[in-house]
C-alpha positions as CSV (number, residue, x, y, z in Angstrom):
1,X,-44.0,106.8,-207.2
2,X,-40.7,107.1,-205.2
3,X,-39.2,110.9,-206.0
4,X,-36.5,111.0,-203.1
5,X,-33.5,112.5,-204.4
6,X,-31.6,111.0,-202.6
7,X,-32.5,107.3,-203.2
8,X,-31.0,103.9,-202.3
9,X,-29.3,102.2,-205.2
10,X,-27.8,98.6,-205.5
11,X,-24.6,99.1,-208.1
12,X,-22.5,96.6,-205.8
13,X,-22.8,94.4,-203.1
14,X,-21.1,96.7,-201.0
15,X,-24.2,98.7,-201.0
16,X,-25.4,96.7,-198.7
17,X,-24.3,95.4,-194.9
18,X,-24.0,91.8,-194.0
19,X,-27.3,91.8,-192.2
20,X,-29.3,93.3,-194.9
21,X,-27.3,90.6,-197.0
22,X,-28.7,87.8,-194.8
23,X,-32.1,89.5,-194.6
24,X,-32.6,89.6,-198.3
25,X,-31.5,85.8,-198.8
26,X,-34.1,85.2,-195.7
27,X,-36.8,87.3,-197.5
28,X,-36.2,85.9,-200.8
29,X,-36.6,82.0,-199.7
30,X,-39.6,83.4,-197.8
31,X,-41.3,84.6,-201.9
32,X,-39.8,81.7,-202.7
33,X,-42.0,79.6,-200.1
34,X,-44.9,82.0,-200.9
35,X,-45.0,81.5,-204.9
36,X,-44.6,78.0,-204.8
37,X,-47.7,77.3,-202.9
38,X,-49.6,79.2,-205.4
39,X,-50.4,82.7,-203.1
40,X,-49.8,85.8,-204.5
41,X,-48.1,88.8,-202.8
42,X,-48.7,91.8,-204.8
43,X,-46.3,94.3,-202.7
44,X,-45.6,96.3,-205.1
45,X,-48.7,96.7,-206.8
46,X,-49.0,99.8,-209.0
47,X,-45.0,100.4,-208.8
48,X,-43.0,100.2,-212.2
49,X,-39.8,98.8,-213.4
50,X,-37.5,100.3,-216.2
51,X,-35.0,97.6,-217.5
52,X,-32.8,99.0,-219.9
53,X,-30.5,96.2,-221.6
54,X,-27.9,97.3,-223.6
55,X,-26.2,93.4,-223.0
56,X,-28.7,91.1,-223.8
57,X,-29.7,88.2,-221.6
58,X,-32.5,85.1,-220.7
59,X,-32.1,84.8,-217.2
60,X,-32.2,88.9,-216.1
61,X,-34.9,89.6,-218.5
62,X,-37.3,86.7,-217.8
63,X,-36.5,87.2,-213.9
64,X,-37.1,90.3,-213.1
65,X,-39.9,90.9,-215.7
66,X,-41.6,87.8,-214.1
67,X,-40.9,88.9,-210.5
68,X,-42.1,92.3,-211.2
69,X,-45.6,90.8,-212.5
70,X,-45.6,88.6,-209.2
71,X,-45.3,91.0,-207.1
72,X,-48.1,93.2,-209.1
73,X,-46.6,95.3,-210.7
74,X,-45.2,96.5,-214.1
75,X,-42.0,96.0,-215.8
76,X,-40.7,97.9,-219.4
77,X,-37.9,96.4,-221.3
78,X,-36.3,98.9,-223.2
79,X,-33.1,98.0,-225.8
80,X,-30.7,100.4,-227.2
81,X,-33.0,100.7,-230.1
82,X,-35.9,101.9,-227.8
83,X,-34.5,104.6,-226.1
84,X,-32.5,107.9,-226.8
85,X,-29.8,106.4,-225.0
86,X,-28.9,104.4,-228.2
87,X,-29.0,107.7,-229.8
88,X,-26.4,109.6,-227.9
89,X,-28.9,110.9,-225.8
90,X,-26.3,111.7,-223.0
91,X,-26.7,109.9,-219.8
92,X,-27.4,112.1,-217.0
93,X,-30.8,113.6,-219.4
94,X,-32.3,109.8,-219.4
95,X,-31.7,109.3,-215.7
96,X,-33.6,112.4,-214.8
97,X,-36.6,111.7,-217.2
98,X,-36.9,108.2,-217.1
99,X,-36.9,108.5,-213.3
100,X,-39.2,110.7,-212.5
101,X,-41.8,108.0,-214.5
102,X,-41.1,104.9,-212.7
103,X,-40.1,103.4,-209.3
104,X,-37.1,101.7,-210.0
105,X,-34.6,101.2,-213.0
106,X,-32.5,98.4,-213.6
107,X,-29.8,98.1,-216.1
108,X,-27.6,95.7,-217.5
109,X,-24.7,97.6,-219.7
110,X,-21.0,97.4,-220.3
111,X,-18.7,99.9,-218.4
112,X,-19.5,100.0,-215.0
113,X,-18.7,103.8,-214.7
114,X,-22.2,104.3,-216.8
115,X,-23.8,103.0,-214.2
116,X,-22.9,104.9,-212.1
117,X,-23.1,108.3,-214.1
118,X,-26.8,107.1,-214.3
119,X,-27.8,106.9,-210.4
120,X,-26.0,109.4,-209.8
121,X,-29.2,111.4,-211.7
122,X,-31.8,109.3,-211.1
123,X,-34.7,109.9,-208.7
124,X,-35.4,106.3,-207.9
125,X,-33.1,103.0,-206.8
126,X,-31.0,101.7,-210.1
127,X,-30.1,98.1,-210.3
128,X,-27.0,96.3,-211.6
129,X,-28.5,93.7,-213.7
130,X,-24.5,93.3,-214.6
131,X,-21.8,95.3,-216.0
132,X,-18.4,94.6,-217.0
133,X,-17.0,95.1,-213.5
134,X,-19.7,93.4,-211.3
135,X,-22.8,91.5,-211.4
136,X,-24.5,91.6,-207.8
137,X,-28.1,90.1,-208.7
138,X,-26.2,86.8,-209.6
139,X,-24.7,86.9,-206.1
140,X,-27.7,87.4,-204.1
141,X,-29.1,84.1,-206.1
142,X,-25.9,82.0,-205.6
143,X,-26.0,83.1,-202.0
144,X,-29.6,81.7,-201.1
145,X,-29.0,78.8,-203.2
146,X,-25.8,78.1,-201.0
147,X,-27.8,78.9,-197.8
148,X,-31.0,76.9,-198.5
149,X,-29.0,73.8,-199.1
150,X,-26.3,74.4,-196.9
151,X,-26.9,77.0,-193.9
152,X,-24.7,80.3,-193.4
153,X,-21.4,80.4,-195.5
154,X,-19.5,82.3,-193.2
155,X,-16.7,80.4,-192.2
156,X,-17.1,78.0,-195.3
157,X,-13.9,77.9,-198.2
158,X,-15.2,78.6,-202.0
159,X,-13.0,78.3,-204.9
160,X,-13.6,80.0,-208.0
161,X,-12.1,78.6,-210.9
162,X,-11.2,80.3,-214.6
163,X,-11.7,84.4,-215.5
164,X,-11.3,87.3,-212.8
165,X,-14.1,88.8,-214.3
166,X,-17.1,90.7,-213.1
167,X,-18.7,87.1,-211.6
168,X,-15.3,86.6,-209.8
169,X,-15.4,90.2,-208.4
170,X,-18.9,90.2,-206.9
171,X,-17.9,86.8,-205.3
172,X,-14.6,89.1,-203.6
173,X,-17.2,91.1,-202.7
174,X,-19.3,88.5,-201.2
175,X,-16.7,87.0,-198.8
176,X,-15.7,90.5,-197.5
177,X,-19.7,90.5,-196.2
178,X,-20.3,87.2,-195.6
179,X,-17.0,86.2,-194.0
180,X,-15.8,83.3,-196.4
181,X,-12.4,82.0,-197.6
182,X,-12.1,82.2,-201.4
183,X,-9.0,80.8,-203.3
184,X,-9.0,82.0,-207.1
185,X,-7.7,80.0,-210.0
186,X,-6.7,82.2,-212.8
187,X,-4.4,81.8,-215.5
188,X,-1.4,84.6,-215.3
189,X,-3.1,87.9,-217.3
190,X,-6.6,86.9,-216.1
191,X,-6.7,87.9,-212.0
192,X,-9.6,89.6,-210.6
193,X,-8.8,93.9,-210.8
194,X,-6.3,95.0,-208.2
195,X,-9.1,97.7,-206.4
196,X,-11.4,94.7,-206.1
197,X,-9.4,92.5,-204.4
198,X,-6.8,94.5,-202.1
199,X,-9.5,95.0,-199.7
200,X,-10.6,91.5,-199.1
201,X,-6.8,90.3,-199.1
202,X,-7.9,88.5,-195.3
203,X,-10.4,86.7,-197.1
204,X,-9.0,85.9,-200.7
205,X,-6.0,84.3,-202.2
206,X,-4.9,83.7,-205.9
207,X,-3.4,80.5,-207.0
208,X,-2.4,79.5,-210.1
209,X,-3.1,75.6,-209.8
210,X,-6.7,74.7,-209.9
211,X,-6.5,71.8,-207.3
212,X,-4.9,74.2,-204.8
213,X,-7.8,76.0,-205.0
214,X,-11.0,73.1,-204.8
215,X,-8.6,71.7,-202.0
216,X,-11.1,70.9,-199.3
217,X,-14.0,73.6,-200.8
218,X,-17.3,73.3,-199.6
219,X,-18.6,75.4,-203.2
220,X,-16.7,75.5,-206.8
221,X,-17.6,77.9,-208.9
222,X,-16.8,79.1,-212.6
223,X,-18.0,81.1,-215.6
224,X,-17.6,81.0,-219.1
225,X,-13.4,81.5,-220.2
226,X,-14.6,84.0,-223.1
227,X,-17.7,86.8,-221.5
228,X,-19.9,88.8,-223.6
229,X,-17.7,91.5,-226.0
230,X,-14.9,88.7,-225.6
231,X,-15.9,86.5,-228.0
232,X,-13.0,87.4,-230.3
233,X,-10.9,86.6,-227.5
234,X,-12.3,83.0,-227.5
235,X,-9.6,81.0,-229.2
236,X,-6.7,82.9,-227.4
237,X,-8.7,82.6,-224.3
238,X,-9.1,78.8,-224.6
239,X,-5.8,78.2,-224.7
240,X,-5.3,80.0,-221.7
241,X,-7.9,78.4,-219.6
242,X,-7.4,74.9,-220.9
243,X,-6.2,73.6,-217.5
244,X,-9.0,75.3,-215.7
245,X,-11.8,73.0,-216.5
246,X,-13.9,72.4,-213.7
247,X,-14.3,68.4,-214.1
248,X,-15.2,65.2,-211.8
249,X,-11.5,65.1,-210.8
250,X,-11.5,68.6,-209.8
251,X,-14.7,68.2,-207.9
252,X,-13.3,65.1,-205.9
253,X,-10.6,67.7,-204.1
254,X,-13.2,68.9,-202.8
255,X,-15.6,68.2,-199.5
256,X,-17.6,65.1,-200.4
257,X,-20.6,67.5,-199.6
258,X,-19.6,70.2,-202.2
259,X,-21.8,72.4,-204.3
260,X,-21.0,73.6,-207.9
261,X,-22.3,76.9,-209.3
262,X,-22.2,78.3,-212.6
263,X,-23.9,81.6,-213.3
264,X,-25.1,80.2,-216.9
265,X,-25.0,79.9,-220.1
266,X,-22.5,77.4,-220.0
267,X,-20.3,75.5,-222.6
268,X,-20.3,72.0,-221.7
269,X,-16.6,70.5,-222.7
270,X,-14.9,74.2,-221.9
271,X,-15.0,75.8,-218.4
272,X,-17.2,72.8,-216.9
273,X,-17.6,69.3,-218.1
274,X,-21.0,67.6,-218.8
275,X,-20.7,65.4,-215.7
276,X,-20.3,68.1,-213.5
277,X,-22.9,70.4,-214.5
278,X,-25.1,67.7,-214.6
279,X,-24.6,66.3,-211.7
280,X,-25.7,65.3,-208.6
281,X,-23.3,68.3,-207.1
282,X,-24.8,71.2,-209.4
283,X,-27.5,73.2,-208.3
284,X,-27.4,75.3,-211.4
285,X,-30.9,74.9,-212.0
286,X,-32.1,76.6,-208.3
287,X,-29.7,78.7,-208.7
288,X,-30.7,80.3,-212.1
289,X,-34.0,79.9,-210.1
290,X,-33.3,81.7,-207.5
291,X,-32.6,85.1,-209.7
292,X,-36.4,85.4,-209.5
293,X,-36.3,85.4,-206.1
294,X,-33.6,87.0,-204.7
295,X,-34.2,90.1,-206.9
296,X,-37.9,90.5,-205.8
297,X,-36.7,90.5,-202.7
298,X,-34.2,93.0,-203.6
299,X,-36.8,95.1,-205.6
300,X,-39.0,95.2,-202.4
301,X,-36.2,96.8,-200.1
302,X,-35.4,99.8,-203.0
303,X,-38.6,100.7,-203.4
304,X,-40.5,100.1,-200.3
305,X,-37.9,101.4,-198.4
């Protein structure tokens, strides 16, 4: 078991350079490679996961459970209702006990600054599985998705289309380390936070016209208009977004080669229309895909490191 104190977490992708970036989209295609010719590659055999979910989910569940079993080892899913956490167990006392059982924790929560109150205790690497601010994993899987079918984005335009939320702020993040141009469509009220995109203001732009931003983009991406805790939000929020549907008009702005992402679950006929996500332009399929393998990838460099 890994009882540094002083271990490596993965809160944003920030945490990590732009070569370690490209080396874990290289090493996750590699698994990727590996697991669909039916070998196994038990590297971290013996070594146990903690996922503690306090926002529930399909994809970050099933993917890193799965990954964790493919790689030999052991993953615990614990909910609000099986910890002390859910209790008012205060944060800091389940970082230091839960990490000094397994090798890694992941979490998936609300406020961000929990998060980080956690690692800040913990023995081991903790894992943003999402939180209201950021959601890194998804990044890592959009990235390799981009680069297996693509090559290297640097240099390439994106265009995200709809909410400034935690999706849009991990893919600020992203073009600050992987060198890409990123317009942002956002209705007035709904930009990305201030501290998230001053410092990538080289790479990054806000428009308020949709087409501006697919103008000549080599990826579109979007998210649902109303996120998880939101959902009373939903009626004012489709209002607000009802010009920032990601359509086949929208995608024709765009190069004839372009890529749409959507993190998922989607709502067909909201953010993204049925002939778009299901389309010969999606890859939302790999990409959901690729959360297995970008995050075994991902759990190999925390706790082999």
């Amino acid at each position: 078991m890994n009882s540094r104190k002083t271990p490596r977490h993965f809160l944003s992708l920030l945490d990590l350079s732009a070569d370690e970036f490209r080396q874990l989209i290289v090493r996750a295609s590699e698994l990727k490679a590996t697991l669909h010719a039916g070998r196994t590659q038990e590297t971290l055999k013996g070594r146990t996961l903690a996922m503690i979910f306090e926002k529930s989910s399909t994809r970050t569940r099933v993917s890193f459970e799965a990954g964790m079993s493919q790689l030999g080892g052991h993953a615990l899913f614990l909910s609000p209702r099986d910890t002390q956490l859910g209790r008012g167990e205060p944060i800091e006392d389940s970082a230091r006990v839960l990490s000094r059982m397994v090798d890694c924790i992941m979490i998936r929560t609300f406020a961000h600054e929990n998060l980080e109150r956690f690692a800040a205790h913990s023995q081991v690497p903790v894992i943003n599985a999402l939180t209201d601010l950021l959601h890194p994993c998804q990044l890592l899987a959009d990235m390799q998705t981009y680069f297996e079918h693509r090559g290297d984005i640097a240099g390439k335009q994106v265009a995200w289309i709809g909410d400034g939320n935690n999706m849009c702020h991990s893919y600020i993040n992203a073009a600050r380390l992987l060198n890409f141009s990123l317009n942002i469509a956002c209705p007035e009220g709904y930009e990305p936070a201030a501290k998230i995109l001053q410092p990538a203001a080289d790479r990054c732009r806000i428009v308020s016209d949709p087409a501006t931003a697919a103008a000549g983009a080599d990826l579109i991406v979007t998210d649902v208009w109303a996120s998880m805790g939101q959902e009373q939000e939903q009626l004012k929020r489709a209002k607000a977004f009802a010009n920032y549907q990601v359509n086949e008009q929208l995608m024709a702005l765009a190069n004839p080669n372009a890529l749409f992402m959507h993190c998922l679950p989607a709502h067909r006929g909201e953010e993204v229309s049925a002939e778009v996500i299901d389309g010969a332009q999606s890859l939302v399929w790999e990409e959901a895909e690729n959360r297995l393998h970008a995050q075994k990838a991902l759990l190999e460099m925390l706790i082999l490191q």
